[in-house]
C-alpha positions as CSV (number, residue, x, y, z in Angstrom):
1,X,44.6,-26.0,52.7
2,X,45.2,-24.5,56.3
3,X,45.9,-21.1,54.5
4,X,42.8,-20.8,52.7
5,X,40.6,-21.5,55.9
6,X,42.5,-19.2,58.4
7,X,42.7,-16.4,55.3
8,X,38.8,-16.9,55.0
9,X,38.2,-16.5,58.6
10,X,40.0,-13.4,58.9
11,X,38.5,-11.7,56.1
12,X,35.1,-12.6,57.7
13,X,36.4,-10.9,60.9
14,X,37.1,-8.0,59.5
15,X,34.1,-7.5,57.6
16,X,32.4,-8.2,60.6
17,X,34.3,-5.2,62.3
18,X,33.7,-2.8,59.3
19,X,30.1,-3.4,59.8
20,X,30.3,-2.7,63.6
21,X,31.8,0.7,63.1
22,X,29.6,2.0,60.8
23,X,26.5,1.3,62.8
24,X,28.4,2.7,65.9
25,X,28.7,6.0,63.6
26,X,25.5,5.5,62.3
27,X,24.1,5.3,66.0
28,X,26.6,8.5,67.2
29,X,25.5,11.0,64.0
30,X,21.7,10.4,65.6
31,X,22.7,11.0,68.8
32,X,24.4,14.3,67.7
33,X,21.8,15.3,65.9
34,X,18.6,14.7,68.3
35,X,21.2,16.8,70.8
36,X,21.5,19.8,68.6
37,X,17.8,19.6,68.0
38,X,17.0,19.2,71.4
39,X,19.2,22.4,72.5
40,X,18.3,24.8,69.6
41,X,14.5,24.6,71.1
42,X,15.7,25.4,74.4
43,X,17.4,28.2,73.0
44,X,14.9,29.7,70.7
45,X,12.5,29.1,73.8
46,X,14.6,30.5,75.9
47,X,15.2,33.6,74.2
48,X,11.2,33.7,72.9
49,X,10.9,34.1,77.2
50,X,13.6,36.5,77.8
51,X,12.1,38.9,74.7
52,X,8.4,38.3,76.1
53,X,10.3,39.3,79.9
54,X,12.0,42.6,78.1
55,X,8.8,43.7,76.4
56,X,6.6,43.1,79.8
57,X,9.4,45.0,81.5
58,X,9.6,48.1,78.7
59,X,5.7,48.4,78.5
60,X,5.2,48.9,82.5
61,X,8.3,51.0,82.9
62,X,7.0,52.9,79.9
63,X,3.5,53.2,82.0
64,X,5.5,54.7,85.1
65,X,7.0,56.9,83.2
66,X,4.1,58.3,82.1
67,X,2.4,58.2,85.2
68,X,5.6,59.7,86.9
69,X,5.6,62.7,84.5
70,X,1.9,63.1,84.8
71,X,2.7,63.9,88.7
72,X,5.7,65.6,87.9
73,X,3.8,68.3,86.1
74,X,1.5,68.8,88.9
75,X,4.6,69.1,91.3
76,X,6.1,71.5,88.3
77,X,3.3,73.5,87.8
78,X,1.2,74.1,91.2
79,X,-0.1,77.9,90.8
80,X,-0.8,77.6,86.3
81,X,-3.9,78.6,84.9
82,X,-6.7,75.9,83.7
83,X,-7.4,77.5,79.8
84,X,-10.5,75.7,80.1
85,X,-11.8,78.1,82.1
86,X,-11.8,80.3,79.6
87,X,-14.5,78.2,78.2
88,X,-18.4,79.2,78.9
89,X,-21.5,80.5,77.1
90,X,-22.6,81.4,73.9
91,X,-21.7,84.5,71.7
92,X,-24.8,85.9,69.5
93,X,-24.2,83.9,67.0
94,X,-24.3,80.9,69.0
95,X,-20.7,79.7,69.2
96,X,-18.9,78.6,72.1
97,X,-17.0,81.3,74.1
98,X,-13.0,81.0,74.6
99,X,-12.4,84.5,75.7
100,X,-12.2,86.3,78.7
101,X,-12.0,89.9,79.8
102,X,-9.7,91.3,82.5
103,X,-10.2,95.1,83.9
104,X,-8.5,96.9,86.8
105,X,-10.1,100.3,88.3
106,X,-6.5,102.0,88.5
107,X,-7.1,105.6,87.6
108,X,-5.2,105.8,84.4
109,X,-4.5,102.5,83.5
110,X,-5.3,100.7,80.2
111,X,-9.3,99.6,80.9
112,X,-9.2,96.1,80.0
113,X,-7.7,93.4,78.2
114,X,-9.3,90.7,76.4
115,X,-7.5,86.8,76.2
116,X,-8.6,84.9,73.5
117,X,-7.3,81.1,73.4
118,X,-9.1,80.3,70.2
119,X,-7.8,82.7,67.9
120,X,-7.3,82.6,64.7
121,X,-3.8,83.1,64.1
122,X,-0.6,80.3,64.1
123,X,-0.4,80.4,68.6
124,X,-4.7,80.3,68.4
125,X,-4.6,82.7,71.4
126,X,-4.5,86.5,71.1
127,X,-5.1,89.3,73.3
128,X,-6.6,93.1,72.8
129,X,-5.5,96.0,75.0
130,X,-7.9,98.7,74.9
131,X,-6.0,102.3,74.9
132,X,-6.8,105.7,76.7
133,X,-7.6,106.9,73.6
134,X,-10.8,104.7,73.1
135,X,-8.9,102.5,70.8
136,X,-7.2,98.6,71.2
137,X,-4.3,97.0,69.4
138,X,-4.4,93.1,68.8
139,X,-1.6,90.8,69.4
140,X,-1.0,87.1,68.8
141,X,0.3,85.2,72.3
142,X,1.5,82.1,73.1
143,X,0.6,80.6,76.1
144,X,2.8,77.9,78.3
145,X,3.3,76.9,81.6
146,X,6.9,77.9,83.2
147,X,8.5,77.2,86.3
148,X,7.7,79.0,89.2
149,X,8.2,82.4,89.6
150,X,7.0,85.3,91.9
151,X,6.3,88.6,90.1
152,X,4.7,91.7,92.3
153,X,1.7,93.1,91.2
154,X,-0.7,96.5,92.3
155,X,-3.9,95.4,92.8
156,X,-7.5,97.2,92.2
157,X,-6.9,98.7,95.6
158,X,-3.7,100.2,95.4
159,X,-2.1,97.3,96.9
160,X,0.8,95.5,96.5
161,X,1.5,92.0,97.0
162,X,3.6,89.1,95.6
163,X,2.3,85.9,93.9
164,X,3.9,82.8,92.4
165,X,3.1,81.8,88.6
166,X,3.3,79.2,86.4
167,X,1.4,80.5,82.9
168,X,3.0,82.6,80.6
169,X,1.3,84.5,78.4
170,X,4.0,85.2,75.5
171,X,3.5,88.5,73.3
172,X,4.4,88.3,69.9
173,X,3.1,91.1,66.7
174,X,1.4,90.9,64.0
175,X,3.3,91.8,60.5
176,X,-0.2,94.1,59.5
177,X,0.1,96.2,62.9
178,X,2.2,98.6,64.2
179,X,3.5,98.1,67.9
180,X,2.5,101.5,69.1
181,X,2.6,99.9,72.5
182,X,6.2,98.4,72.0
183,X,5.5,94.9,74.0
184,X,6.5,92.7,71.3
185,X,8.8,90.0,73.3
186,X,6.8,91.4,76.9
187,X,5.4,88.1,79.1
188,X,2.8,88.5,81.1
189,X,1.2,85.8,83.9
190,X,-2.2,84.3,84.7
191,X,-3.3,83.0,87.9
192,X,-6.2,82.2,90.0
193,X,-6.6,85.2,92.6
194,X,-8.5,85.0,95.9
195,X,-11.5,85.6,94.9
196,X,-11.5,82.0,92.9
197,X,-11.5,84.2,89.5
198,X,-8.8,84.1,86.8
199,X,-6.1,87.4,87.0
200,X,-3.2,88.6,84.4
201,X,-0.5,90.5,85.5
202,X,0.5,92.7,82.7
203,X,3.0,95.8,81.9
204,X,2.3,98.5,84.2
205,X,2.3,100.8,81.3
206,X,2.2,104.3,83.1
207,X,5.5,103.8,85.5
208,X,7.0,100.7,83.0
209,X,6.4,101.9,79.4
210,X,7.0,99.6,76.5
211,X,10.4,101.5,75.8
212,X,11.9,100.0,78.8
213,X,12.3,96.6,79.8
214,X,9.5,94.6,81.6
215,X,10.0,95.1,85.1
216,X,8.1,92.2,87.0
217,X,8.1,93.7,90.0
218,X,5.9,96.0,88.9
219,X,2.9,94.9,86.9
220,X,-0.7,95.9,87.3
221,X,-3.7,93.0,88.3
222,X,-6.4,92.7,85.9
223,X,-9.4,90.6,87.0
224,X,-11.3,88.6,85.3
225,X,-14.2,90.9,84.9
226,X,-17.1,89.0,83.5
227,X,-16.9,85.1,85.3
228,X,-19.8,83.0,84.5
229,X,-21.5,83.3,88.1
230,X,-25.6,83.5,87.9
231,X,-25.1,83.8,91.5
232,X,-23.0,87.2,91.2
233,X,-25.9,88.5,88.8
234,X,-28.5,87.4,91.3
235,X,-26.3,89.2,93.4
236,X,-26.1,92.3,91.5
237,X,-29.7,92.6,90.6
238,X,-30.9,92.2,94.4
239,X,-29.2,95.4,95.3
240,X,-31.2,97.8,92.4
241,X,-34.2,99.4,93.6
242,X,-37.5,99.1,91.8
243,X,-37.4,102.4,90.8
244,X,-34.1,102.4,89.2
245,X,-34.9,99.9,87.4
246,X,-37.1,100.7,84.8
247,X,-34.6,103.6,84.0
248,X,-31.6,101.6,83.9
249,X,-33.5,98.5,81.9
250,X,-33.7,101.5,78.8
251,X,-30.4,102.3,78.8
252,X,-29.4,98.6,79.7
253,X,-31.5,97.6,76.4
254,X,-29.8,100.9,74.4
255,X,-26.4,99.8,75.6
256,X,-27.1,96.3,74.8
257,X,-28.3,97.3,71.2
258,X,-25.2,99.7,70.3
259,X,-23.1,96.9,72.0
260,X,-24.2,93.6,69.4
261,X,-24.1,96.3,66.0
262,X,-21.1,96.4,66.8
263,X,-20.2,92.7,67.3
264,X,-22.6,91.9,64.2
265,X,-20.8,94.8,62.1
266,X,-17.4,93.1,62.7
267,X,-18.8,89.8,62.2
268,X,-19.7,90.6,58.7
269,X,-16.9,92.1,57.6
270,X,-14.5,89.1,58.9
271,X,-17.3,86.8,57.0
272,X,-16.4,88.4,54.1
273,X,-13.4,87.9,53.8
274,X,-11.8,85.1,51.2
275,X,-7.7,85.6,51.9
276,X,-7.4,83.2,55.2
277,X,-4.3,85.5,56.3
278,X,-5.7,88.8,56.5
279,X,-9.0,87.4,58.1
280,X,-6.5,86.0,61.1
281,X,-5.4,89.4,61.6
282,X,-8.5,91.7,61.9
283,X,-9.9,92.7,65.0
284,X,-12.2,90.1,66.2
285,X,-16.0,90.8,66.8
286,X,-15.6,90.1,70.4
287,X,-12.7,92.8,70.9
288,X,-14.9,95.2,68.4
289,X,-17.8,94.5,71.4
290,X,-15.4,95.1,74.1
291,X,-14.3,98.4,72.0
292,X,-17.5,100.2,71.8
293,X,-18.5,99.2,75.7
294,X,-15.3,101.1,76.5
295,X,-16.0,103.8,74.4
296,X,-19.8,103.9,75.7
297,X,-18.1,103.9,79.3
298,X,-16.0,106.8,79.0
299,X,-19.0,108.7,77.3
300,X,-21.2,107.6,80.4
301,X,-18.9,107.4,83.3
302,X,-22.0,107.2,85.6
303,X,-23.3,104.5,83.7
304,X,-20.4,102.2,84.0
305,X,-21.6,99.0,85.6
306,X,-24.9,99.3,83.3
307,X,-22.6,99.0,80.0
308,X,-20.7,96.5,82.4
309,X,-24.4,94.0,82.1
310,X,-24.7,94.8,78.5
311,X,-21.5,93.8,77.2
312,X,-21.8,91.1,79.3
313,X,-25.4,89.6,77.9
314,X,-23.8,90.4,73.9
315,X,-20.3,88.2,74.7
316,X,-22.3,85.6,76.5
317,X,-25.1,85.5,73.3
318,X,-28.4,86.5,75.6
């Protein structure tokens, strides 16, 4: 009878045991798991901080960088040319002017060249070079800023001085033209002269023909001829007498006249045209204005600065 109590009693002992360890396990699985819990949102919030850090930190350095090469390209490009200042006026038909003419009074040097920077051709800048000859040829340009560079250039006077640039005027060719002129691959400079006006430095084509390299030592200053100043024609106007000017307002208005027919006749013609190609590569009503000034200037050499006015009043749209 002994044996059956003490054989009872342990089997309730160690199902009292077995109980025990379970819950102990029970308890320890919970414990693990809250833990785990508990450290994955410390992680994932962790890292949800450190990604928020790295994208605050990317944005502002992204910021200083652009601000740092904002400044840079001042630094870079201290003497280049503003191509908004080609901007001003109205042509006759009442568009907005993005041209600009440049003229030296060298004896013997190519009259003027004309910068467009709304052209319409793949660079959207072009520039006409008016020959002896009365005639111009047309090419497409690109224009860039550069590093710095001093070129030497023979000024209106006869002078010659150095001067640091930073805009590039690049000279390509049309297919449809001949480059009688041979400047294909030339570059030419703008820069702001003292005067306050725009300049271009260009092939000095009498000593430096096109056949030879560019030498850019020796290029030729043309001036912006025609800047938007009221106060220069103010100027102008104040030193013409009375009497000469009721002489010089006919020619003036006959200049003025044979001047716009020959904007309005090139106007036309471009408007006429369907294929989008070869209208890019015709002679713009502007340069076919500038052409017959020229002309009119060589066939009136004492009536110069009148033509001057009237070109002036038909590229501006008075």
């Amino acid at each position: 009878m002994k044996k059956v109590y003490v054989l009872l009693f342990s089997t309730l002992v160690l199902s009292a045991c077995a109980q025990n360890e379970t819950a102990n396990d029970a308890v320890s699985e919970t414990s693990n798991t809250i833990e785990t819990s508990v450290q994955s949102s410390e992680s994932s919030s962790s890292k949800r901080t450190e990604t928020s850090t790295q994208s605050t930190e990317a944005s502002s350095s992204e910021q200083t960088s652009e601000e740092s090469s904002s400044v840079e390209d001042e630094e870079d490009f201290p003497y280049a040319v503003d191509l908004d200042d080609f901007v001003g006026g109205k042509d006759p038909a009442g568009k907005t002017i993005h041209h600009q003419i440049f003229e030296t009074n060298q004896d013997e040097r190519r009259p003027a060249i004309n910068v467009d920077t709304k052209a319409l051709n793949n660079s959207g800048n072009e520039i006409s070079i008016d020959l002896t000859e009365g005639e111009h040829m047309l090419y497409p340009v690109y224009i860039e800023s550069a590093p710095t560079k001093e070129i030497t250039v023979l000024g209106d006077g006869g002078e010659k001085r150095n001067v640091k640039v930073n805009t590039e005027v690049k000279v390509e060719k049309y297919e449809e033209y001949d480059d009688s002129l041979k400047i294909e691959g030339d570059t030419y400079y703008l820069f702001y002269n003292d005067e306050g006006t725009m300049s271009l430095a260009a092939r000095n084509f009498d000593e430096n023909p096109g056949e030879k390299d560019l030498d850019s030592k020796n290029m030729v200053e043309y001036v912006q001829e025609y800047p938007n100043s009221a106060e220069d024609t103010a100027d102008e106007d104040t030193e013409e007498t009375s009497e000469d000017n009721s002489e010089n307002e006919e020619k003036a208005e006959e200049y003025y006249d044979s001047i716009k027919a020959a904007w309005e006749k090139q106007r036309d013609y471009i408007d006429s045209i369907d294929d989008p190609d070869i209208k890019q590569s015709v002679q713009t009503s502007h340069s076919a204005a500038i052409a017959e000034a020229t002309s009119l200037q060589r066939e009136n050499p004492d009536d110069v600065e009148i033509i001057k006015k009237s070109v002036k009043k038909v590229l501006e749209g008075e």
